[in-house]
VOGU-3710 file (C-alpha; in Angstrom, 3 decimals, decimal comma):
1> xxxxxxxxxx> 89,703/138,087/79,048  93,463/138,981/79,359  93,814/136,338/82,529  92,015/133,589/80,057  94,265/134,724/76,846  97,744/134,100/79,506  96,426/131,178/79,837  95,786/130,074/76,489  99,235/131,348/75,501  100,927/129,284/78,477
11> xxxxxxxxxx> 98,796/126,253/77,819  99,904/126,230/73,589  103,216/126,916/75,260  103,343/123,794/77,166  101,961/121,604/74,341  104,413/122,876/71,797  107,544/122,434/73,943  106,158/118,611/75,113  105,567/117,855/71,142  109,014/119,455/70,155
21> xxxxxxxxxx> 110,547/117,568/72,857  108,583/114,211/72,116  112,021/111,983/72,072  111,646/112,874/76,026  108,316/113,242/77,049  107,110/109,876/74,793  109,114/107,678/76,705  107,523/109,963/79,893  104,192/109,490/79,287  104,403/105,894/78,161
31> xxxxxxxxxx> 105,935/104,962/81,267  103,169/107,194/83,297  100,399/104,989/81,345  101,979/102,057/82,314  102,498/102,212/85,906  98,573/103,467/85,763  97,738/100,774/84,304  98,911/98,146/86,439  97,847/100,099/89,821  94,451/99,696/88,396
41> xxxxxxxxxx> 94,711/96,595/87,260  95,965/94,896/90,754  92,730/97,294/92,144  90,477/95,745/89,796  91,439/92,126/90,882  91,787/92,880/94,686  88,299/93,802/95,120  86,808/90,923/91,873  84,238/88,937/93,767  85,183/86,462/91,673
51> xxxxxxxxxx> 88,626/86,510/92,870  87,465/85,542/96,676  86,145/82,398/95,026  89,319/81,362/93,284  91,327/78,287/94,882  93,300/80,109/97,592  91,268/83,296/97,006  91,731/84,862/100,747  95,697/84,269/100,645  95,293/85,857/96,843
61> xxxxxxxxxx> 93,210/89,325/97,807  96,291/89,849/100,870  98,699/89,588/98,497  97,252/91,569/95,402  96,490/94,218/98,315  100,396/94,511/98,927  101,004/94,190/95,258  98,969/97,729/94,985  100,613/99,399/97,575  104,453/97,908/96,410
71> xxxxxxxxxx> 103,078/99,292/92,822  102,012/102,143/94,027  104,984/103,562/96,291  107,386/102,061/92,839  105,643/104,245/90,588  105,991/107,374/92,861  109,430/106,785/92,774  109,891/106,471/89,101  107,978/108,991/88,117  109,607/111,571/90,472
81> xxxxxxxxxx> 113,356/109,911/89,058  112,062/110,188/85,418  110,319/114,066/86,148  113,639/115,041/87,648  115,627/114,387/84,783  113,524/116,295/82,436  114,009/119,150/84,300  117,697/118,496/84,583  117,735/118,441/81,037  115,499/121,331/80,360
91> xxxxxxxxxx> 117,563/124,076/82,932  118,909/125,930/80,441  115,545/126,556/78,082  114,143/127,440/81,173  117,066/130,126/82,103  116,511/131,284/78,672  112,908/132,170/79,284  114,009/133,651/82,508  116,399/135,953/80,518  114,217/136,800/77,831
101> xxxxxxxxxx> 111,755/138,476/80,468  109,526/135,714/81,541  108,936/135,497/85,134  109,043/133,152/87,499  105,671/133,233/88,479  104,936/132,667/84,788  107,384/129,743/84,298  105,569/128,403/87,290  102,032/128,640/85,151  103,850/126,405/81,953
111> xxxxxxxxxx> 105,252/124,413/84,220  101,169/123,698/85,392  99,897/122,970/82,286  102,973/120,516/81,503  102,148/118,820/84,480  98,501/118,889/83,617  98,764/117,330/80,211  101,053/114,723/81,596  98,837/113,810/84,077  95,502/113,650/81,685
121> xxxxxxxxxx> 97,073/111,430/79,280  98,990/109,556/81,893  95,900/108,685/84,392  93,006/108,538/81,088  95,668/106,806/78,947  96,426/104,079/81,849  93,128/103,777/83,054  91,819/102,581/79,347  94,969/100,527/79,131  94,125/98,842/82,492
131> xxxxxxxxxx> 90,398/98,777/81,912  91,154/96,844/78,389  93,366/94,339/79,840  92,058/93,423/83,297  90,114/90,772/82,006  93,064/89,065/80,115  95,118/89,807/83,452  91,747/87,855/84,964  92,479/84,861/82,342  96,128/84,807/83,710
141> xxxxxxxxxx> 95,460/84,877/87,456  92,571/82,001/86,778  95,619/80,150/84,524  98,431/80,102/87,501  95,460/79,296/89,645  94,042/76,496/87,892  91,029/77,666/88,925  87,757/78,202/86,777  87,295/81,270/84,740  84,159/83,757/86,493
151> xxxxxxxxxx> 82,020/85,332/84,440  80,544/88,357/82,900  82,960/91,808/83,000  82,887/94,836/84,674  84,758/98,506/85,618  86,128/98,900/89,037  84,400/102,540/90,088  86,909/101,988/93,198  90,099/101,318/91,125  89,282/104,382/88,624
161> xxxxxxxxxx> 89,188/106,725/91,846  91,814/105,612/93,691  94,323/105,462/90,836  93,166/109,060/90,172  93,521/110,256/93,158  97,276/108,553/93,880  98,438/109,311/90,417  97,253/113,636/90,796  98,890/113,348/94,135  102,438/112,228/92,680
171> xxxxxxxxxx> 102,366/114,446/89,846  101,211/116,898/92,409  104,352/116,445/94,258  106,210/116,454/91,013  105,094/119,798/90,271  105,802/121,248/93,876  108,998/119,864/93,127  109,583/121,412/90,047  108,245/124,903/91,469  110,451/124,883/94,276
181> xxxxxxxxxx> 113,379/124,497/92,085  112,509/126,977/89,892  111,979/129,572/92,746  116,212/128,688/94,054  118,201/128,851/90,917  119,291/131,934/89,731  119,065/132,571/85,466  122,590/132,548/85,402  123,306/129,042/87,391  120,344/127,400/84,785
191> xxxxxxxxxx> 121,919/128,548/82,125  125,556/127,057/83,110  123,576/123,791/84,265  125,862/121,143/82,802  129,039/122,989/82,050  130,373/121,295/85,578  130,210/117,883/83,658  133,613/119,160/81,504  135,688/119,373/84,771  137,684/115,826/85,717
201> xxxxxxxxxx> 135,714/114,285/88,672  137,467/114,207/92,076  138,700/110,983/93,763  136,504/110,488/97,238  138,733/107,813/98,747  136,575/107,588/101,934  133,181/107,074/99,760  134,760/104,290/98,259  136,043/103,051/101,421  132,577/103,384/102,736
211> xxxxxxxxxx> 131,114/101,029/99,783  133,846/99,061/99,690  133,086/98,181/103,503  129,322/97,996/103,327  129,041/95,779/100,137  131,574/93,237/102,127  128,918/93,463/105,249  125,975/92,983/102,883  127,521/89,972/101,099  129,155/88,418/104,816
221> xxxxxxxxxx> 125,570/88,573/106,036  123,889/86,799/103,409  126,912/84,274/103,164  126,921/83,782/107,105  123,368/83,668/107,601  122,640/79,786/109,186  118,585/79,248/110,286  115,686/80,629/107,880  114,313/83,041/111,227  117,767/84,831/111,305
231> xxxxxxxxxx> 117,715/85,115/107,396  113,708/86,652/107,648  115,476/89,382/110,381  118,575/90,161/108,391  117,496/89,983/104,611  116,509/93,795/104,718  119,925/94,412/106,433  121,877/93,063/103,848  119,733/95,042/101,130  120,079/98,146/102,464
241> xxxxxxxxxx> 123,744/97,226/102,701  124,421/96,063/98,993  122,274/98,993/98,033  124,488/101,875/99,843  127,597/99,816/98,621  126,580/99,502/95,429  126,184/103,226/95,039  129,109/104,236/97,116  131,098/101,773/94,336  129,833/103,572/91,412
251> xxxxxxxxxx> 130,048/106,794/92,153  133,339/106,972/93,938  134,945/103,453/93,596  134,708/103,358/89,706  136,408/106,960/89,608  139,561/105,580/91,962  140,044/102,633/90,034  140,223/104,774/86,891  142,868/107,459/87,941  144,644/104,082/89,165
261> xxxxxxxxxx> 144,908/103,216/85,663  145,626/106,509/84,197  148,563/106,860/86,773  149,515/103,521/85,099  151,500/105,365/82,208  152,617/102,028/80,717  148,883/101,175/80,097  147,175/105,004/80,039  149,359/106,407/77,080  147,903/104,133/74,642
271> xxxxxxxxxx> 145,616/104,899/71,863  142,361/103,186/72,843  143,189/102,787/76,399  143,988/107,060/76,454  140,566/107,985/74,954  138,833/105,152/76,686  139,770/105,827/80,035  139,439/109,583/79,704  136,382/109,140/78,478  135,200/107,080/81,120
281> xxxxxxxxxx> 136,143/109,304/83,876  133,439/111,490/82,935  130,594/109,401/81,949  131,101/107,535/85,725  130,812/111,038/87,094  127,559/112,006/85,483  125,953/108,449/85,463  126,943/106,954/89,100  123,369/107,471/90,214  121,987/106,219/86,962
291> xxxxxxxxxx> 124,144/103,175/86,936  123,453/102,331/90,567  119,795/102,528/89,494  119,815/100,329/86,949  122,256/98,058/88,853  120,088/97,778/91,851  116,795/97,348/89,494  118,105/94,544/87,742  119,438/93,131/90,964  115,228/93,166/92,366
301> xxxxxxxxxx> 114,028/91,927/88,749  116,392/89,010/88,774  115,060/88,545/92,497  111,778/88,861/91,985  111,571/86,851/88,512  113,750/84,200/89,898  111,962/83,380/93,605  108,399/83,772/92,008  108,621/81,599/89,711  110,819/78,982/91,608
311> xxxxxxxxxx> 108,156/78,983/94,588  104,806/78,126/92,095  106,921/75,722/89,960  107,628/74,027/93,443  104,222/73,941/94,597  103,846/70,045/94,470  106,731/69,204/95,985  106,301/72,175/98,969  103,232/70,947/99,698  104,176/67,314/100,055
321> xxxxxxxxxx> 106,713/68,887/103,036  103,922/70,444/104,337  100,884/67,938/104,410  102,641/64,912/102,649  99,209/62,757/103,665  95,544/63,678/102,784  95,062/64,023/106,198  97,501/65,220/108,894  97,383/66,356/112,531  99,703/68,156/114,726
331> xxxxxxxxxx> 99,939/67,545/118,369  101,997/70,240/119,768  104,266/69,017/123,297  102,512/65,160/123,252  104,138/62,359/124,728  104,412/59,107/123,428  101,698/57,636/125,013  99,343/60,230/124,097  100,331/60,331/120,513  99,418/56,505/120,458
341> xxxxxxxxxx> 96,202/57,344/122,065  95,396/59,651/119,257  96,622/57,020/116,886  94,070/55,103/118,050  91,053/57,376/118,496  91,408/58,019/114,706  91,906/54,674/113,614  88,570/54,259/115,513  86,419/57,419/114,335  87,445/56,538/110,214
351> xxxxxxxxxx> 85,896/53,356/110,772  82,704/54,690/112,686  82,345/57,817/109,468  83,119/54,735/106,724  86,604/55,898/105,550  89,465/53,306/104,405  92,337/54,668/105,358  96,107/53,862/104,254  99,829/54,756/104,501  98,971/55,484/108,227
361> xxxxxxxxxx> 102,261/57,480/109,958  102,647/58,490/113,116  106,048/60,451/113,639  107,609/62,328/117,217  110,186/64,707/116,168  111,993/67,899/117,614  113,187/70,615/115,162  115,203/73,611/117,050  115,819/76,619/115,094  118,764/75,837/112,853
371> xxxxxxxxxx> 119,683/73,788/109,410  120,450/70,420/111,677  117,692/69,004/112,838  117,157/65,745/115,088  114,017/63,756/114,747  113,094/60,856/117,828  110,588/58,567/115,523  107,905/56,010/117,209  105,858/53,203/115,573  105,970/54,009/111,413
381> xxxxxxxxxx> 108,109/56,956/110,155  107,376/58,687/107,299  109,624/58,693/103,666  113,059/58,805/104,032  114,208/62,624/104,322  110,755/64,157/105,126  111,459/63,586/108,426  112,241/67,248/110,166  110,722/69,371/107,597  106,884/68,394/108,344
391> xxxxxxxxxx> 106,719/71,786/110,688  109,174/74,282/111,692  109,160/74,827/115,475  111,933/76,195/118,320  112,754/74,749/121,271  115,319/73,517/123,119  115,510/69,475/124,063  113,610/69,870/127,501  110,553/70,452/125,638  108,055/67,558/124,590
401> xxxxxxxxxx> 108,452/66,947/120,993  105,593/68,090/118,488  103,493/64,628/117,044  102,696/64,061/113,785  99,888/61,600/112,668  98,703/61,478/109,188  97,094/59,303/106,407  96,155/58,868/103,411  92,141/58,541/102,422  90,345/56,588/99,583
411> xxxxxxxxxx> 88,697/59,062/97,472  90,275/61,806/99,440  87,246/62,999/100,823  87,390/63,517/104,519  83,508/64,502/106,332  83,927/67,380/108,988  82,266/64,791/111,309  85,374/63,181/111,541  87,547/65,968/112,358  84,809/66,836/115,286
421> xxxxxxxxxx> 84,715/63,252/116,291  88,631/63,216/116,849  88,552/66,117/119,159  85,652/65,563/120,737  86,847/61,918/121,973  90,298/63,387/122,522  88,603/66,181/124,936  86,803/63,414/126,927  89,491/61,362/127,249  91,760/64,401/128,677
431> xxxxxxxxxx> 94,605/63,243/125,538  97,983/65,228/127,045  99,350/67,502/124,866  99,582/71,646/124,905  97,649/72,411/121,661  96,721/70,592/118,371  95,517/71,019/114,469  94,404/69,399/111,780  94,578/69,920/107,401  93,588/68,058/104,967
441> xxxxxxxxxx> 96,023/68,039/102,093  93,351/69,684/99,493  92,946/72,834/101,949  96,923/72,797/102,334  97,065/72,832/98,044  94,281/75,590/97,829  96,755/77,596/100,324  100,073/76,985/98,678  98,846/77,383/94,848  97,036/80,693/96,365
451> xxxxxxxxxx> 100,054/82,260/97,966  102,956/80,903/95,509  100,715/81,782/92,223  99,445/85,193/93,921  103,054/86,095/94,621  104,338/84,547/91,168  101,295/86,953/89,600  102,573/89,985/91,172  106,533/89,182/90,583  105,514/89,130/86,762
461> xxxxxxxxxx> 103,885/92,278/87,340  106,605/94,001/89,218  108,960/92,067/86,976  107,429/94,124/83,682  107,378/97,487/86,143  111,393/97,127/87,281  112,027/96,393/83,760  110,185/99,467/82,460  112,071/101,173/84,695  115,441/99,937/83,658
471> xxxxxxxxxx> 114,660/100,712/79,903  113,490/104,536/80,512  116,449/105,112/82,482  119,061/103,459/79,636  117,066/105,178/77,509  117,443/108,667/79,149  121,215/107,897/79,468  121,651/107,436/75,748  119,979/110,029/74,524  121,248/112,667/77,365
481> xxxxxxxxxx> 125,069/111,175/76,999  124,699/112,122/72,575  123,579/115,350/73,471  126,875/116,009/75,733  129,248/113,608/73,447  128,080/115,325/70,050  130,905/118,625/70,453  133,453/115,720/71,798  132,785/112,794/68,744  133,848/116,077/66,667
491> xxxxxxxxxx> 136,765/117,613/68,334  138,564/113,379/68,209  138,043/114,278/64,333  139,606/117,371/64,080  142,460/116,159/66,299  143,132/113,481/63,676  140,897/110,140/64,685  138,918/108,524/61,656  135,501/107,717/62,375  135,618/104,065/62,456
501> xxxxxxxxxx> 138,426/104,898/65,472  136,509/107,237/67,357  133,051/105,265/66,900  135,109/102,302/68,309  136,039/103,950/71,170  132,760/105,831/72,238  131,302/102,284/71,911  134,037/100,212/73,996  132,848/103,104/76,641  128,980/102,769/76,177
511> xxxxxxxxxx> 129,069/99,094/76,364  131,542/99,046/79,487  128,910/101,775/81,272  125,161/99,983/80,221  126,709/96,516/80,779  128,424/96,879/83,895  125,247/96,922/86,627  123,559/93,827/84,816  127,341/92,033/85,519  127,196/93,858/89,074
521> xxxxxxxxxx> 123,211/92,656/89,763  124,941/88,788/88,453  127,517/88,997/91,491  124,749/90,326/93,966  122,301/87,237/92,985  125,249/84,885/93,497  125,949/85,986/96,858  122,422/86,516/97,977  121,821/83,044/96,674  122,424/81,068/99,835
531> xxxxxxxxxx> 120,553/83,676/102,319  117,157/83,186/99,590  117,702/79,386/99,858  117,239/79,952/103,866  114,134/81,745/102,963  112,579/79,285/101,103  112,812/77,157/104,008  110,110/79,038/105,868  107,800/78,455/102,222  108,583/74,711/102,551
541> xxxxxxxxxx> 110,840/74,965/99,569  113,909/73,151/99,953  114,802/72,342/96,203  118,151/74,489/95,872  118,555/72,848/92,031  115,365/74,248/90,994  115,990/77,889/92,490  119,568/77,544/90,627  118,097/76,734/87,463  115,358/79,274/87,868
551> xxxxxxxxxx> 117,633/82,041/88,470  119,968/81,002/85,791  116,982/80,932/83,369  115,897/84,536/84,539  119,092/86,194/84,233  119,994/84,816/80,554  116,503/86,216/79,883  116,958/89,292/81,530  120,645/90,003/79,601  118,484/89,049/76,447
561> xxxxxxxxxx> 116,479/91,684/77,381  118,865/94,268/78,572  121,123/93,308/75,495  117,754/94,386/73,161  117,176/97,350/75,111  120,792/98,810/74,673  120,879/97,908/70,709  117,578/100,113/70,145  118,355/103,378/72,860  122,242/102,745/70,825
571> xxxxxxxxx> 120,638/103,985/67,726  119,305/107,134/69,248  122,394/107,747/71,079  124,460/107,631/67,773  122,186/109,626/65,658  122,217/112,603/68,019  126,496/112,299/68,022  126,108/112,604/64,034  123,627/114,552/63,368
//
């Protein structure tokens, strides 16, 4: 009875501390719902039956599978960020309890029944949320298909489980986490936990060297980058690149560029640029990690948005680079006089099956691996400008150029006799040529709108989830920056600064800190720009206009956006500094 009554007492302790600390844990908990949600939703559509049947519906399950594990891994990672900072915030209630003769051991049992409750109302609330929208998600998929709507709904049993189980295991870790940091600190150092925020940051010359450096490599990379293969091998380098710059630069770089101005006594010893810059100094010091956050999430929302949505709306045209003809096939090494054979064996077989063919083309062309391509044409060439971009191939000019044949079909209905009537007669007649293939252009479109609208499906998705992530952490900042600028917004009073003075000057620094990454993220799309065009090469998208557009569309959103979020986590901030 005494074991059950600790805890009771521990468990009424937990809940009152989450509900007096709602303007943290709300935000929490709506976030943990969310991500939830979505890993069961992407779950419940990677294993629909009706999903298989969609247009494209094998290219669609591989990527909604890799949409649940990118989800997945995403969430992990915010949820661990967002837990972090909740105990970062919460070190010195925690020293209290400490001090006031509550053990370790016993923190250690609130801390479980935090973690419990967190995880109840994040995995139940997310699972409803997910189970209530997966059909309209359903609708959507269908919609960017243009495929037909299946029937009837049901409950993934699989999904439930599985987002159970990888949801308990991160705010397993979570809790570990917390435990193990609880067991280190000493009362004294929680209690202290933020006093080291007062003293003036140091200047780390070499870290900003170090970004300085890595952020040039990142952004020579993508600017230097020449064939689409060599763009696929180095894209990851030059993220990993920006990434380390990017924090390097704000944590380290902001700071030197700061005392450079305050050294600057011409410019530093006046009165908004004196409290602006002092000011500044500190909030880069305890927000370099949050701002590099943000900065690089924005950067991958902008991305993602931006390449999604540029590849479906470019379907048509990608697909007539890829099978420009209802019926096409590739001879790979032919010479010429085998590619007329073939010419002629097909002209043949459509009469024998009853098809009227037109717009007959037969094309030879060589495309090595680079932008420059040379194509040797034979008999009918295709359009103007859709030569070289029918297939993507390496080589060097001793090879025997790939052949092209392809035509158009009244009706476009094309038996499967004739496809096994071509190869058969080819295989009798011993046709030269290494290897060969055939697609008809309606296949090719069921591939194309099931790869570019599965990966436009899950950009949306991971879209909503980077920009969920961006808002908590703004958020977090606001309300954890009025907390630490509330004794500061008072001494600038005392010291003789009206209201509207200081007010103007805590905002100059707010808006300079939330509205820097989203200008940073700009400058990172603009030079990752020409290395995504290379890309899109390999996705037979070649339409650099429409990317543009798309990317300029996605980033006045996203500053919309951004500019929405900062206005409502702004009135937070400034009710804490007056209250």
């Amino acid at each position: 009875m005494k074991t059950l009554r600790k805890f009771g007492f521990y468990a009424k302790l937990a809940a009152q501390n989450m509900k007096k600390n709602g303007k943290y844990y709300l935000p929490y908990l709506l976030t943990c719902i969310g991500a939830a949600a979505m890993f069961y939703i992407l779950f419940f559509l990677s294993e629909n039956d009706g999903v298989v049947t969609l247009r494209g519906g094998t290219y669609v399950m591989a990527t909604l599978w890799l949409g649940s594990g990118v989800i997945g891994i995403f969430s992990a990672i915010l949820i661990f960020y967002t837990n972090s900072f909740l105990m970062k915030r919460r070190k010195k209630e925690l020293g209290l309890y400490n001090i006031l003769g509550m053990e370790k051991r016993q923190i250690a049992h609130f801390l479980l029944w935090e973690t419990v409750y967190t995880a109840v109302v994040g995995i139940a609330g997310g699972l409803g949320v997910g189970i209530l929208l997966s059909k309209l998600m359903l609708l959507l998929l269908c919609a960017i298909l243009r495929a037909g709507v299946p029937f009837g709904f049901f409950v993934s049993g699989q999904g439930i489980l599985w987002t159970a189980v990888v949801f308990c295991l991160i705010f397993a870790l979570c809790l570990l986490y917390n435990w193990y940091g609880i067991k280190r600190a000493k009362p004294i150092e929680l209690l202290r936990s933020g006093r080291d925020a007062d003293r003036e940051p140091r200047t780390r010359w070499l870290a900003a060297l170090v970004g300085t450096v890595t952020l040039a490599a990142g952004y020579g990379i993508a600017l230097s980058v020449q064939s689409p293969v060599s763009a696929l091998g180095l894209f990851f380098v030059a993220v990993l690149l920006v990434i380390a710059g990017t924090y390097c630069l704000f944590s380290a770089g902001s700071i030197a560029v700061l005392k450079l101005l305050r050294n600057n006594k011409a410019y530093y010893y006046q009165t908004g640029h004196f409290t602006s810059v002092s000011g500044m100094l500190h909030r880069m010091k305890r927000n370099a990690a949050g701002l590099s956050s943000i900065c690089i999430l924005s950067t991958m929302v902008l991305v993602t948005v931006s390449s999604t949505v540029c590849l479906y709306a470019g379907t048509e045209e990608a697909l007539d680079k890829w099978c420009p003809r209802d019926v096409q096939f590739i001879l790979r090494e032919a010479d010429e006089e085998a590619m007329y054979t073939v010419v002629e064996i097909v002209q043949s077989e459509a009469e024998k099956q009853g098809m009227e063919i037109s717009d007959l083309a037969y094309v030879r062309f060589y495309v090595p691996d680079s932008d420059t391509d040379s194509a040797h044409v034979c008999g009918d060439a295709l359009e103007e400008g859709s030569r070289g971009e029918l297939v993507w191939a390496t080589g060097d000019e001793d090879t025997l150029p790939d052949a092209y044949i392809g035509f158009n079909v009244k009706g476009g209905e094309v038996p499967t006799e004739f496809y096994d009537g071509v190869w058969d007669v080819m295989s009798r007649d011993s046709v030269n040529f290494r290897s060969g293939s055939e697609a008809a252009r309606s296949e090719c479109s069921d591939e194309l709108y099931g790869m570019y609208g599965g990966f436009f499906f899950i950009g949306l998705l991971l879209g909503f989830l980077f920009l969920m992530a961006t808002a908590l952490i703004i958020y977090y900042k606001q309300v954890s920056e009025g907390y630490e600028d509330a004794e500061g917004y008072k001494i600038m009073q005392q010291v003789g600064m009206t209201e509207n003075e200081v007010k103007s000057s805590i905002h100059s620094q707010i808006m300079t800190v939330f509205f820097l990454p989203i200008v940073t993220a700009a400058v990172h799309i603009a030079f990752a720009f020409p290395m995504i065009t290379k890309l899109f090469k390999l996705f037979y998208m070649t339409n650099i206009a429409l990317f543009a557009w798309c990317t300029l569309g996605a980033l006045l959103m996203f500053a919309a956006i951004y500019a929405a979020i900062y206005a409502l986590t702004a009135r937070a901030y400034y009710q804490i500094v007056k209250a």
